[in-house]
C-alpha positions in Angstrom: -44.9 -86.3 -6.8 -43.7 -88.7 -4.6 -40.7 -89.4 -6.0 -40.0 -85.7 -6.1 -40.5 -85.2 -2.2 -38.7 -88.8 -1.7 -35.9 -87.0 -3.2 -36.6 -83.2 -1.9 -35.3 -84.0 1.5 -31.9 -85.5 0.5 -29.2 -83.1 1.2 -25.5 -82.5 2.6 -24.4 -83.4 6.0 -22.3 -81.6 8.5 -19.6 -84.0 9.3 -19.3 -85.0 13.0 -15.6 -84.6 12.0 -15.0 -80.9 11.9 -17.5 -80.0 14.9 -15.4 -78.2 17.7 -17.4 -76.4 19.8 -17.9 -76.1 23.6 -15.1 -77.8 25.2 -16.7 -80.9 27.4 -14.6 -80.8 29.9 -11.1 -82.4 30.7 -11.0 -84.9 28.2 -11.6 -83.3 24.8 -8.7 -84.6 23.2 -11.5 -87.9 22.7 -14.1 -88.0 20.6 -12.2 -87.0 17.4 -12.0 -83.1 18.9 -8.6 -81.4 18.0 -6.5 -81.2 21.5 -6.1 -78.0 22.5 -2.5 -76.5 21.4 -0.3 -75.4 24.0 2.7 -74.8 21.7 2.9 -70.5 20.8 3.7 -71.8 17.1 2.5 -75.2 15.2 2.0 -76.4 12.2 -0.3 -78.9 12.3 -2.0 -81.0 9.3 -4.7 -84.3 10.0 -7.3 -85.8 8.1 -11.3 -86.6 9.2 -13.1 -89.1 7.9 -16.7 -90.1 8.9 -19.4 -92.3 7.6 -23.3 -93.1 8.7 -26.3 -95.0 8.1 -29.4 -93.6 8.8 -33.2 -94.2 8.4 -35.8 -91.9 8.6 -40.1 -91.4 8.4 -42.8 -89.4 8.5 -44.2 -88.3 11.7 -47.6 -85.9 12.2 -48.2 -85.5 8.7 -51.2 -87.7 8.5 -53.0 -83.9 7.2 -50.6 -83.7 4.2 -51.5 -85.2 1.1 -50.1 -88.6 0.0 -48.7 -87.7 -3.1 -47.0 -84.7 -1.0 -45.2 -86.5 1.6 -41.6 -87.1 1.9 -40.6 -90.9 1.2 -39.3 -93.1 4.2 -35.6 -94.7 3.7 -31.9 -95.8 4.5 -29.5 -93.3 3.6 -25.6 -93.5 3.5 -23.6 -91.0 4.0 -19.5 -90.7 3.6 -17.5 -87.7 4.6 -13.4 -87.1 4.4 -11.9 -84.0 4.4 -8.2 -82.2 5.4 -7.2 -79.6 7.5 -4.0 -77.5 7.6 -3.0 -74.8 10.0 -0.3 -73.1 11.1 0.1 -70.5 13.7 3.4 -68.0 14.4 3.7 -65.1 16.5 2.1 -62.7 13.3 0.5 -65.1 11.3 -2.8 -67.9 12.0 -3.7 -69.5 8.8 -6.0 -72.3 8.7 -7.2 -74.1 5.1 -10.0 -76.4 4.9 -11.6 -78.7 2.9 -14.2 -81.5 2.7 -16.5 -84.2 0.6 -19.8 -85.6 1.5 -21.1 -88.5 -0.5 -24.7 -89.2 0.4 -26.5 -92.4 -1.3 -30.6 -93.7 -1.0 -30.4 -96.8 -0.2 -33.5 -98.0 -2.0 -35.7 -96.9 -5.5 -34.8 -94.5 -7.1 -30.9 -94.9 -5.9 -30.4 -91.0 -5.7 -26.9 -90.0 -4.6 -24.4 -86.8 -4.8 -21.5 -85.3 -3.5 -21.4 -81.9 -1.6 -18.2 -79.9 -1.5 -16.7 -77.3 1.0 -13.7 -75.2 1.2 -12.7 -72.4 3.3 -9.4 -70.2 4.2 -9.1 -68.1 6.7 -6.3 -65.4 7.9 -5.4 -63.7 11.0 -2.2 -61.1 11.0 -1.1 -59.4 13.8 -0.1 -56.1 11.8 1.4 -54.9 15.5 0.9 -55.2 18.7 -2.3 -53.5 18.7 -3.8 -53.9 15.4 -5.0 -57.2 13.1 -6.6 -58.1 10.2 -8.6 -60.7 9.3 -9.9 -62.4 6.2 -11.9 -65.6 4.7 -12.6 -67.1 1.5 -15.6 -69.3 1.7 -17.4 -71.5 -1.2 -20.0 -74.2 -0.9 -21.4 -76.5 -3.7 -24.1 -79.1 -3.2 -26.5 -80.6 -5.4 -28.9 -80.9 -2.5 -30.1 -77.4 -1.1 -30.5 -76.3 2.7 -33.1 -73.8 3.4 -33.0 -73.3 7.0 -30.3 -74.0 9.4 -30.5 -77.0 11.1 -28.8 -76.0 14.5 -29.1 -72.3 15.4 -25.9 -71.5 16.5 -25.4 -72.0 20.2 -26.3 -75.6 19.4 -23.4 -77.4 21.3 -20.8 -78.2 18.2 -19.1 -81.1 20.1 -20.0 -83.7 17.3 -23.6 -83.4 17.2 -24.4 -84.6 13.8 -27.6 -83.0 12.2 -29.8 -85.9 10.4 -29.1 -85.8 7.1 -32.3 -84.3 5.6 -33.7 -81.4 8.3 -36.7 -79.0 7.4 -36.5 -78.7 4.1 -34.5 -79.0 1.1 -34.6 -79.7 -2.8 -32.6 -81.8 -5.5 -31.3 -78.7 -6.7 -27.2 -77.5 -7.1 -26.2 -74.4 -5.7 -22.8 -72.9 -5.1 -21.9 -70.5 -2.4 -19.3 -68.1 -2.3 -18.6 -65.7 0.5 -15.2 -63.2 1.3 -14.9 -61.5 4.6 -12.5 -58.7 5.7 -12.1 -57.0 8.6 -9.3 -55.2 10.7 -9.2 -54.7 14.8 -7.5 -51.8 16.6 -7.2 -52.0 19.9 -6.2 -48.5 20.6 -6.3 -47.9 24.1 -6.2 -50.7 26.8 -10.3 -50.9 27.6 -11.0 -49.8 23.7 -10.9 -51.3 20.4 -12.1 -49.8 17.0 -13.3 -52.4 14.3 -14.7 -52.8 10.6 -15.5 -55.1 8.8 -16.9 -55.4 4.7 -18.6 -59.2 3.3 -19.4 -60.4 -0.1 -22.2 -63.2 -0.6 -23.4 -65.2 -3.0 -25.6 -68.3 -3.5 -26.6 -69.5 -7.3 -29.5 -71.8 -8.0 -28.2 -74.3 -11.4 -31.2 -73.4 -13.8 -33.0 -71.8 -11.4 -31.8 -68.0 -11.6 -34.8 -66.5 -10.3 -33.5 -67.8 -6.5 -30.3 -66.5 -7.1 -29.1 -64.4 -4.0 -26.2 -62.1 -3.6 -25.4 -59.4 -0.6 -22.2 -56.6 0.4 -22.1 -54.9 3.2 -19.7 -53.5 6.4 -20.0 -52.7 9.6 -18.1 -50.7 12.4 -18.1 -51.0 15.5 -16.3 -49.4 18.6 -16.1 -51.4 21.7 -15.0 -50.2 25.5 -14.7 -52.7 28.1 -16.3 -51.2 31.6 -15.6 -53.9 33.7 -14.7 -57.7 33.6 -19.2 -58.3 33.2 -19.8 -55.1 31.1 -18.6 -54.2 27.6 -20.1 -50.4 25.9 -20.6 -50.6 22.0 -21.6 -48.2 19.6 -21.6 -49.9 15.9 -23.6 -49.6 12.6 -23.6 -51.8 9.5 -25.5 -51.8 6.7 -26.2 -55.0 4.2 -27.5 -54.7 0.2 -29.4 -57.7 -0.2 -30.6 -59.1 -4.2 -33.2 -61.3 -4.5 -33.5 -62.3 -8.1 -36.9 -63.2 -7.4 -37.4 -59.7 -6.7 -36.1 -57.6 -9.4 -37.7 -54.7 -8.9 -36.2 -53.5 -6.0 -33.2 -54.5 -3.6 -33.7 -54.9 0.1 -31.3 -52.6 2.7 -31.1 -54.1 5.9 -28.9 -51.6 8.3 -28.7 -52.4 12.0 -27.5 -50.5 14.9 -25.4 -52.3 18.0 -26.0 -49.4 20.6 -25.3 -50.6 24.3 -24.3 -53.3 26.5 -23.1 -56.2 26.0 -23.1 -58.5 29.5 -21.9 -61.6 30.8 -21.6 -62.0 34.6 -21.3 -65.1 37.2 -24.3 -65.3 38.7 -24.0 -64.7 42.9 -25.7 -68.4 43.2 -22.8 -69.8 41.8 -19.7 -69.3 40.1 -20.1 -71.5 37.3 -23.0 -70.4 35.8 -22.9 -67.7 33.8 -25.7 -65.1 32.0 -25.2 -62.8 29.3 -27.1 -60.8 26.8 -26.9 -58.9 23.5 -29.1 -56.8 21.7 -28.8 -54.8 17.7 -31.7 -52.9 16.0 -32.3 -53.4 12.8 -33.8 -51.8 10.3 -35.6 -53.3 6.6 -36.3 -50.9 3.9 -37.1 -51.2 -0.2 -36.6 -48.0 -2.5 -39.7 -46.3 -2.2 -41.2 -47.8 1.1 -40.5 -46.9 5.0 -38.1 -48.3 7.0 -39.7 -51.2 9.2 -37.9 -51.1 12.5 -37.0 -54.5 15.0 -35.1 -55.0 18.0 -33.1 -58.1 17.6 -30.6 -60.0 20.5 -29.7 -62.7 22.6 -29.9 -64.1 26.3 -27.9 -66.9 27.3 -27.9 -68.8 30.4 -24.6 -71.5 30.7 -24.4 -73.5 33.8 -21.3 -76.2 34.5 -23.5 -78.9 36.8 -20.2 -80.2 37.5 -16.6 -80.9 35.9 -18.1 -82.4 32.9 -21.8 -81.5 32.7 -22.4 -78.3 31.0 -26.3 -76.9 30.4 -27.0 -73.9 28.5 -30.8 -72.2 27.6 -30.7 -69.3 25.3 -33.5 -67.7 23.3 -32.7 -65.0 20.1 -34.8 -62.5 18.4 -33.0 -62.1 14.5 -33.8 -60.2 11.2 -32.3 -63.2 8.3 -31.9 -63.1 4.6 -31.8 -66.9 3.9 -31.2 -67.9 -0.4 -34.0 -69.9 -1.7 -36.5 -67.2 0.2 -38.0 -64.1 -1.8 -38.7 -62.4 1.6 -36.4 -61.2 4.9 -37.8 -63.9 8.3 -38.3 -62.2 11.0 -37.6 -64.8 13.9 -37.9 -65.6 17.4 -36.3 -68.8 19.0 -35.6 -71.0 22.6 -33.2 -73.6 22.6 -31.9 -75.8 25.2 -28.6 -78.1 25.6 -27.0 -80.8 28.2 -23.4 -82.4 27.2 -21.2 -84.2 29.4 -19.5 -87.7 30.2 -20.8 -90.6 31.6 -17.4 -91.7 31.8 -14.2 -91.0 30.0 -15.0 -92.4 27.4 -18.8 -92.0 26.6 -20.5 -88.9 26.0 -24.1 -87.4 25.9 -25.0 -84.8 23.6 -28.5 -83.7 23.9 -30.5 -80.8 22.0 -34.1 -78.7 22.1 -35.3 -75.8 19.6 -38.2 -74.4 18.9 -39.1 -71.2 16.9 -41.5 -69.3 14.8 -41.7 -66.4 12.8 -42.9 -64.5 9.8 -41.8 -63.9 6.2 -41.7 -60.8 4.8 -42.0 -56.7 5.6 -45.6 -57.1 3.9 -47.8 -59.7 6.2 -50.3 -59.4 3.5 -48.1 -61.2 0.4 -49.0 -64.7 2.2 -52.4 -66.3 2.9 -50.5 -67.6 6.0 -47.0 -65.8 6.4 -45.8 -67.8 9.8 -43.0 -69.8 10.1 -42.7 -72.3 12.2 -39.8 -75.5 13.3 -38.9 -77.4 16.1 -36.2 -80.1 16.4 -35.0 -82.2 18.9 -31.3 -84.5 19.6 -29.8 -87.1 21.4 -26.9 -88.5 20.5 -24.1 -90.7 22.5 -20.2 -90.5 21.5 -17.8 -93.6 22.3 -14.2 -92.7 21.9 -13.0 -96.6 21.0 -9.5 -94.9 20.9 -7.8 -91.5 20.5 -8.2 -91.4 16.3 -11.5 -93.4 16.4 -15.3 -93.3 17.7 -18.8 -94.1 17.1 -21.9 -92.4 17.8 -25.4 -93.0 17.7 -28.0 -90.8 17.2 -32.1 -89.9 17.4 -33.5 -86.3 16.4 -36.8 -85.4 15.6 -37.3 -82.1 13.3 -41.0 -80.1 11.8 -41.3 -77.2 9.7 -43.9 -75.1 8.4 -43.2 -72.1 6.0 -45.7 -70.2 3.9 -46.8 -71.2 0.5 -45.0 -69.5 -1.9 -42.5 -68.3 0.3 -39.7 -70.2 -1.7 -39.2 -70.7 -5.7 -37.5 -73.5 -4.8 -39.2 -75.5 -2.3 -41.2 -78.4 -3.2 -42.9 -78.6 0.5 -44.2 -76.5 2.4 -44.4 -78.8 5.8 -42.4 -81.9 6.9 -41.8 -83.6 9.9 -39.8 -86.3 10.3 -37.6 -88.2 12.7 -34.5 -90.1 12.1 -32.5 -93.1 13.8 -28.2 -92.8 12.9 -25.6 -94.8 13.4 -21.9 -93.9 12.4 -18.3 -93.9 12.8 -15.5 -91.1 12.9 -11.8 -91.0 13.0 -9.1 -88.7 13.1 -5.6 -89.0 11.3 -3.2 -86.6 12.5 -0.8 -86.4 9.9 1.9 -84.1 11.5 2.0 -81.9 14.4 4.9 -79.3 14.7 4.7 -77.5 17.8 6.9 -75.4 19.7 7.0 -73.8 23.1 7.8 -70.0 24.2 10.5 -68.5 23.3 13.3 -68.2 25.7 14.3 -64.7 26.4 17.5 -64.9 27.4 
């Protein structure tokens, strides 16, 4: 058993490399961040490379079993990937791919390599009407449950620890396609829709297989510069293989306001809000009814200091869970420069929740995590960095919860060390077009 959870917690990392993010201010061009292009087309193709050491124990789990905690260790981790994209006045295309190599450093010796891809589209059909599409596929031998960042996490090049919450030596491949097109009919209005295909399979593990299709339309009018109206509905089809019974529908409702305002206090902060309902329902049951959103509070302390605090309600369908979480979260954030050359990147989330429409399916259904960051960037030169990192992550889910899941609580905190550089192979740009 130990050996199992030594391993369980071994899984792919997100490369500092391709972190964009929240700009940090007026020298983003460091730090391995793409500059930002000025040219109205480019063709632009570079290379990231990355690579880490890292050590990492227990902390609070003095209540778990011996034979069920995760093991202590070194791990190494090496990351290169390529990017191409090129931009007219009609066309954005942008191709991606990456490898991660992660390696134990000690007995047993487990290692693997996780690979990503992605393409993405954007045409400008005319003047007032796109469309947009992605192809998406992920395969890993290591498997993520949870997210490790929720997403207003500052990107920058925040690394998360190689092994957060809770994963499990088990392959999985991804794919996802996404299509969408954008009118913007009238000069305040725009009419969009959107349809998605997902899928994650378990290698010999079928019964955690997850797949989902839906769409969603939505039609937008801005008031005002702080106020946007929106009337939308989507509706999701979600397979749990776990779960053959019955298929969940998930259909939500974006009905409202969206805002985002300068606060009277000062000009550079900044709060918004978002809100959706959704609604969960199996063939043969009610629906059950939630109201999810968002509040976010960004605040520039000064030209390079940026602070944000945001807290979300959300309705997830995560693979490697039979049941839909029902979450609540508060995060914090603080990046900026010491100098030109050496940035802070620091991070706070906590959340909890509960699995499933039917409470009563788990002796406990709650949900718990919490993880913390701190990580210093030193742009050495242009193309190269280092960075060096502490976080501190918990989790708690509810037994049973996951087919996969060989724990069902960890806590842990890590100590990282790595390096990152940025080759740009070529860089086509070119300015507006003259008129005349």
């Amino acid at each position: 058993m130990i050996l199992r959870a030594g391993v369980a917690v071994l899984l792919l990392l997100p490369t500092a490399a391709f972190a964009q993010g929240t700009p940090p201010g007026p020298f983003g061009g460091l730090f391995g961040r793409t500059p930002e292009r000025v040219g109205k087309e480019y063709r632009v193709f570079e290379i990231r490379t990355s690579s880490s050491g890292q050590y990492e124990e227990s902390l609070f789990d003095d209540a778990v079993p011996l034979d069920s905690r995760a093991a202590s260790g070194a791990i190494a981790s090496v990351n290169v990937g390529g990017m191409y994209e090129q931009r007219t006045t009609r066309l954005n295309l942008r191709l991606r791919s990456s490898g991660t190599y992660q390696q134990y450093l000690q007995s047993p010796f487990n290692g693997g390599t996780s690979v990503e891809t992605s393409a993405t589209a954007n045409f400008r059909v005319a003047t007032r009407f796109g469309l947009d599409g992605s192809l998406t596929h992920l395969y890993t031998p290591y498997f993520q449950f949870y997210p490790s960042f929720p997403s207003w996490t500052p990107a920058g090049v925040l690394v998360p620890p190689s092994s957060p919450y809770v994963a499990t030596v088990i392959a999985s491949h991804t794919y996802e396609a996404v299509g969408s097109f954008t009118s913007y009919y009238s000069k305040h209005s725009s009419l969009s829709a959107s349809f998605q295909r997902r899928e994650t399979r378990f290698s010999h593990r079928s019964d955690a297989d997850l797949s989902m299709y839906g769409m969603r339309g939505l039609w937008s009018r801005q008031l005002n510069r702080d106020f946007r109206l929106k009337l939308g509905y989507g509706r999701e089809q979600i397979h749990q293989s776990a779960l053959s019974d019955a298929d969940f529908v998930h259909e939500f409702i974006d009905a409202g306001v969206d805002f985002e305002k300068p606060l009277s206090l000062s000009r550079r902060t900044t709060l918004g809000f978002t809100t959706q309902t959704s609604m969960i329902r199996r063939p043969g049951t009610g629906r059950q009814y939630r109201l999810d959103g968002r509040v976010m509070l960004n605040s520039w302390l000064s030209r390079t200091w940026l602070a944000s605090i945001n807290a979300a309600r959300a309705t997830e369908f995560m693979p490697g869970f039979i049941e839909p979480l029902f979450s609540d979260n508060v995060g914090f954030s603080l990046m900026g420069l010491f100098s030109r050359r050496l940035e802070l990147i620091a991070s706070a989330t906590g959340g909890k929740g509960v699995f499933g429409t039917d409470a009563s399916a788990f002796d406990n259904p709650r949900f718990t995590m919490a993880n913390s960051t701190v990580q210093l960037n030193v742009a050495v030169t242009r193309h190269f960095g280092l960075y060096g990192q502490h976080a501190f992550y918990y989790f708690q889910i509810p037994a049973g919860s996951s087919p996969v899941a060989p724990l069902d609580q960890l806590s842990r905190h890590t100590i990282v060390v790595g390096i990152t550089a940025w080759i740009p192979v070529f860089n086509q740009e070119r300015g507006e077009r003259d008129s005349r």
